[in-house]
C-alpha positions as a printed NumPy array, in Angstrom:
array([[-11.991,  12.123,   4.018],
       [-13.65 ,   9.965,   6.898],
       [-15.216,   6.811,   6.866],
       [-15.617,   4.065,   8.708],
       [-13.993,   0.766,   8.515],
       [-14.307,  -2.557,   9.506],
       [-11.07 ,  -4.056,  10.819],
       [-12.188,  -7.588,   9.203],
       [-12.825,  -5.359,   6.22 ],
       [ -9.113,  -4.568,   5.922],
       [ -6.134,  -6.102,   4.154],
       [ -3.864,  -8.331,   6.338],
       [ -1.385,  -6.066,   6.356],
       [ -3.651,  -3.173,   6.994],
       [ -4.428,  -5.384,  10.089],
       [ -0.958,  -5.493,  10.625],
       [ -0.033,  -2.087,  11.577],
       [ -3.109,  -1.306,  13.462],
       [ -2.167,  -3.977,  16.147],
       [  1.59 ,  -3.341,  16.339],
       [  0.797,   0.522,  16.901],
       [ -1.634,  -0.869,  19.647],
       [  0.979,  -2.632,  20.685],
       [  3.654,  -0.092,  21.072],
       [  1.008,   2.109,  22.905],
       [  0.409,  -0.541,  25.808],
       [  3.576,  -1.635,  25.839],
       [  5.282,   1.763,  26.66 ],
       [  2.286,   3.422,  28.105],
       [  1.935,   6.576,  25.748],
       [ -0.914,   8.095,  24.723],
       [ -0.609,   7.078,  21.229],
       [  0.883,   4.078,  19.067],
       [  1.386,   4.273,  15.275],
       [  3.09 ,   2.441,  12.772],
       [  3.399,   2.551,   9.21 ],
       [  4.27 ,   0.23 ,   6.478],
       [  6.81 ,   1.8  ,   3.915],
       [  6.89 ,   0.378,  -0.161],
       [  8.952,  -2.824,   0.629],
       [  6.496,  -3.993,   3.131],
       [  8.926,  -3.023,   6.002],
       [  7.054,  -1.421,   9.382],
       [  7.923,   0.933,  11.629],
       [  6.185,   1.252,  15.001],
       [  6.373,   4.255,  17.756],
       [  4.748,   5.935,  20.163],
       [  4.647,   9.047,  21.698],
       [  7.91 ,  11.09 ,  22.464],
       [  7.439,  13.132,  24.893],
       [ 10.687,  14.51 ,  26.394],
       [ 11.22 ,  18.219,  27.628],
       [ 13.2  ,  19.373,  24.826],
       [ 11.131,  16.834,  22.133],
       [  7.558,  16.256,  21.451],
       [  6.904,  14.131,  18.281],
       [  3.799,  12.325,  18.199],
       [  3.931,   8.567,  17.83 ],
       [  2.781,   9.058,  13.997],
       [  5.682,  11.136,  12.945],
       [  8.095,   9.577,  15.393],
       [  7.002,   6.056,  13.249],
       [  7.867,   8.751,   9.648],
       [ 10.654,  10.102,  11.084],
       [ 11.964,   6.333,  11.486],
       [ 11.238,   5.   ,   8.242],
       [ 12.979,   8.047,   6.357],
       [ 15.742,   7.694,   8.729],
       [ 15.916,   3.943,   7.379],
       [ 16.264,   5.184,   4.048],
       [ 11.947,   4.338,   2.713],
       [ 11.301,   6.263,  -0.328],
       [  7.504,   5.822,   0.504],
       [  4.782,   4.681,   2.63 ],
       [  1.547,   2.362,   1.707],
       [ -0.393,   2.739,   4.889],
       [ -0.168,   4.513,   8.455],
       [ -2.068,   3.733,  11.701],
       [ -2.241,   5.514,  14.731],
       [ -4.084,   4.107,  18.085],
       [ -5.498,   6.446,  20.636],
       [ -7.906,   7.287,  22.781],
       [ -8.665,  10.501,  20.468],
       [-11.267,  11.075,  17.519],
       [ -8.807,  13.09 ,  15.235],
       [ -5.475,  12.903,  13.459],
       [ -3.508,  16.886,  14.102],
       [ -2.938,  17.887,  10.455],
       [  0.759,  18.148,  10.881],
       [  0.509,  13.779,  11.415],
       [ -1.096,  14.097,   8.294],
       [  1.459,  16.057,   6.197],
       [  4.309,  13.961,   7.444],
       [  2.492,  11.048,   5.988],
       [  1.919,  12.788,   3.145],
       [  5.372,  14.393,   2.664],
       [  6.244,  10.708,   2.761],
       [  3.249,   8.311,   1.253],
       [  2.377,  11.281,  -1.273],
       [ -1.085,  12.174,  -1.504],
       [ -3.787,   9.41 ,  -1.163],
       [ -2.01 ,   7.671,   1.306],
       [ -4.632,   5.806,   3.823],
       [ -4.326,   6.875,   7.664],
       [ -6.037,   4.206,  10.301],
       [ -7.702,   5.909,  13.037],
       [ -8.423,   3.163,  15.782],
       [ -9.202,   3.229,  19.354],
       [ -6.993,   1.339,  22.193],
       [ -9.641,  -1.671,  21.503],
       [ -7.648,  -2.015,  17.881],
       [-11.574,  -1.046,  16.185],
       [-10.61 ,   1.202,  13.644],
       [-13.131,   4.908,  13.993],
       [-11.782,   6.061,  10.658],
       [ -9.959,   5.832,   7.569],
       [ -8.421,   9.748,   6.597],
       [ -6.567,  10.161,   2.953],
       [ -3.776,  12.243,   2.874]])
Protein backbone atom coordinates (compact mmCIF):
# COMPACT_ATOMS: atom_id res chain seq x y z
CA UNK A 1 0.00 0.00 0.00
CA UNK A 2 1.04 3.70 -0.97
CA UNK A 3 -0.03 6.83 0.23
CA UNK A 4 1.07 9.91 0.88
CA UNK A 5 1.99 11.53 4.05
CA UNK A 6 2.50 14.62 5.56
CA UNK A 7 5.63 14.75 7.72
CA UNK A 8 3.66 17.26 10.20
CA UNK A 9 1.02 14.58 9.87
CA UNK A 10 3.26 12.04 11.61
CA UNK A 11 3.91 10.98 15.19
CA UNK A 12 7.04 12.51 16.84
CA UNK A 13 8.71 9.60 16.76
CA UNK A 14 7.69 8.79 13.26
CA UNK A 15 9.48 12.20 12.72
CA UNK A 16 12.19 10.82 14.49
CA UNK A 17 13.53 8.21 12.31
CA UNK A 18 12.90 9.95 9.12
CA UNK A 19 15.52 12.68 10.06
CA UNK A 20 18.16 10.45 11.68
CA UNK A 21 18.07 8.16 8.42
CA UNK A 22 18.51 11.60 6.58
CA UNK A 23 21.01 12.11 8.69
CA UNK A 24 23.09 9.06 8.36
CA UNK A 25 22.71 9.48 4.50
CA UNK A 26 24.47 13.05 4.44
CA UNK A 27 26.59 12.34 6.94
CA UNK A 28 28.35 9.30 5.28
CA UNK A 29 27.45 10.14 1.77
CA UNK A 30 25.47 6.90 0.68
CA UNK A 31 22.82 6.69 -1.42
CA UNK A 32 20.41 5.78 1.17
CA UNK A 33 19.76 6.38 5.06
CA UNK A 34 17.26 4.33 7.11
CA UNK A 35 16.51 3.79 10.52
CA UNK A 36 14.05 2.00 12.41
CA UNK A 37 12.58 2.14 15.78
CA UNK A 38 12.35 -1.41 17.48
CA UNK A 39 9.35 -2.16 20.49
CA UNK A 40 11.30 -0.40 23.36
CA UNK A 41 11.53 2.78 21.48
CA UNK A 42 15.30 2.12 20.79
CA UNK A 43 16.59 3.30 16.99
CA UNK A 44 18.86 2.07 14.82
CA UNK A 45 20.23 4.15 11.94
CA UNK A 46 22.43 3.00 8.71
CA UNK A 47 23.16 3.57 5.49
CA UNK A 48 24.25 1.94 2.62
CA UNK A 49 27.00 -0.86 2.76
CA UNK A 50 28.51 -1.11 -0.06
CA UNK A 51 31.80 -3.08 0.13
CA UNK A 52 33.09 -5.61 -2.61
CA UNK A 53 32.31 -8.67 -0.85
CA UNK A 54 28.92 -6.92 0.99
CA UNK A 55 26.03 -5.04 -0.32
CA UNK A 56 23.22 -4.50 2.28
CA UNK A 57 21.09 -1.65 1.74
CA UNK A 58 20.88 0.96 4.46
CA UNK A 59 17.25 -0.53 5.40
CA UNK A 60 18.40 -3.97 6.21
CA UNK A 61 21.83 -2.90 7.38
CA UNK A 62 19.48 -0.64 10.14
CA UNK A 63 17.37 -4.67 10.66
CA UNK A 64 20.30 -6.43 10.64
CA UNK A 65 21.46 -4.04 13.65
CA UNK A 66 18.54 -4.10 15.73
CA UNK A 67 18.30 -8.07 15.67
CA UNK A 68 21.91 -8.12 16.28
CA UNK A 69 21.00 -5.96 19.51
CA UNK A 70 18.74 -8.52 20.56
CA UNK A 71 14.87 -6.36 19.33
CA UNK A 72 12.18 -8.83 19.22
CA UNK A 73 10.28 -6.28 16.94
CA UNK A 74 10.06 -3.16 15.08
CA UNK A 75 7.21 -0.23 15.23
CA UNK A 76 8.31 1.82 12.29
CA UNK A 77 11.13 1.93 9.47
CA UNK A 78 12.30 4.86 7.29
CA UNK A 79 14.46 4.92 4.51
CA UNK A 80 15.73 8.35 2.71
CA UNK A 81 16.72 8.39 -0.90
CA UNK A 82 16.73 9.86 -3.89
CA UNK A 83 14.51 6.79 -5.27
CA UNK A 84 10.58 6.34 -5.65
CA UNK A 85 10.51 2.62 -4.43
CA UNK A 86 11.39 0.36 -1.53
CA UNK A 87 13.19 -3.33 -3.34
CA UNK A 88 10.85 -5.96 -1.85
CA UNK A 89 13.62 -7.77 -0.14
CA UNK A 90 13.84 -4.11 2.31
CA UNK A 91 10.44 -4.94 2.75
CA UNK A 92 10.57 -8.58 3.97
CA UNK A 93 13.39 -7.84 6.33
CA UNK A 94 11.08 -5.39 7.94
CA UNK A 95 8.58 -7.67 7.89
CA UNK A 96 10.52 -10.77 9.04
CA UNK A 97 11.15 -8.37 11.90
CA UNK A 98 8.03 -5.76 12.52
CA UNK A 99 5.57 -8.68 11.35
CA UNK A 100 3.11 -7.77 8.91
CA UNK A 101 1.56 -4.21 9.02
CA UNK A 102 4.58 -2.69 9.93
CA UNK A 103 4.71 1.10 8.41
CA UNK A 104 7.79 1.82 5.96
CA UNK A 105 8.62 5.83 5.42
CA UNK A 106 9.57 6.55 2.00
CA UNK A 107 11.13 10.17 2.02
CA UNK A 108 13.28 12.06 -0.25
CA UNK A 109 16.87 13.66 0.82
CA UNK A 110 14.58 16.92 1.63
CA UNK A 111 13.19 14.63 4.80
CA UNK A 112 9.32 15.07 2.78
CA UNK A 113 8.07 11.79 3.13
CA UNK A 114 6.67 10.37 -0.90
CA UNK A 115 5.08 7.38 0.77
CA UNK A 116 3.98 5.32 3.50
CA UNK A 117 4.29 1.18 2.29
CA UNK A 118 2.79 -1.63 4.89
CA UNK A 119 4.60 -4.60 5.15
Amino acid sequence: MTESTALDALDPEDRKIITLARSARARNGVPEGAAVRDETGRTYVAGTVALESLRLSALQTAVAMAVASGAKSLEAAAVVADTTVVPDTDLSAVRDLGGAGTPVYLAGPDGEVRATLST
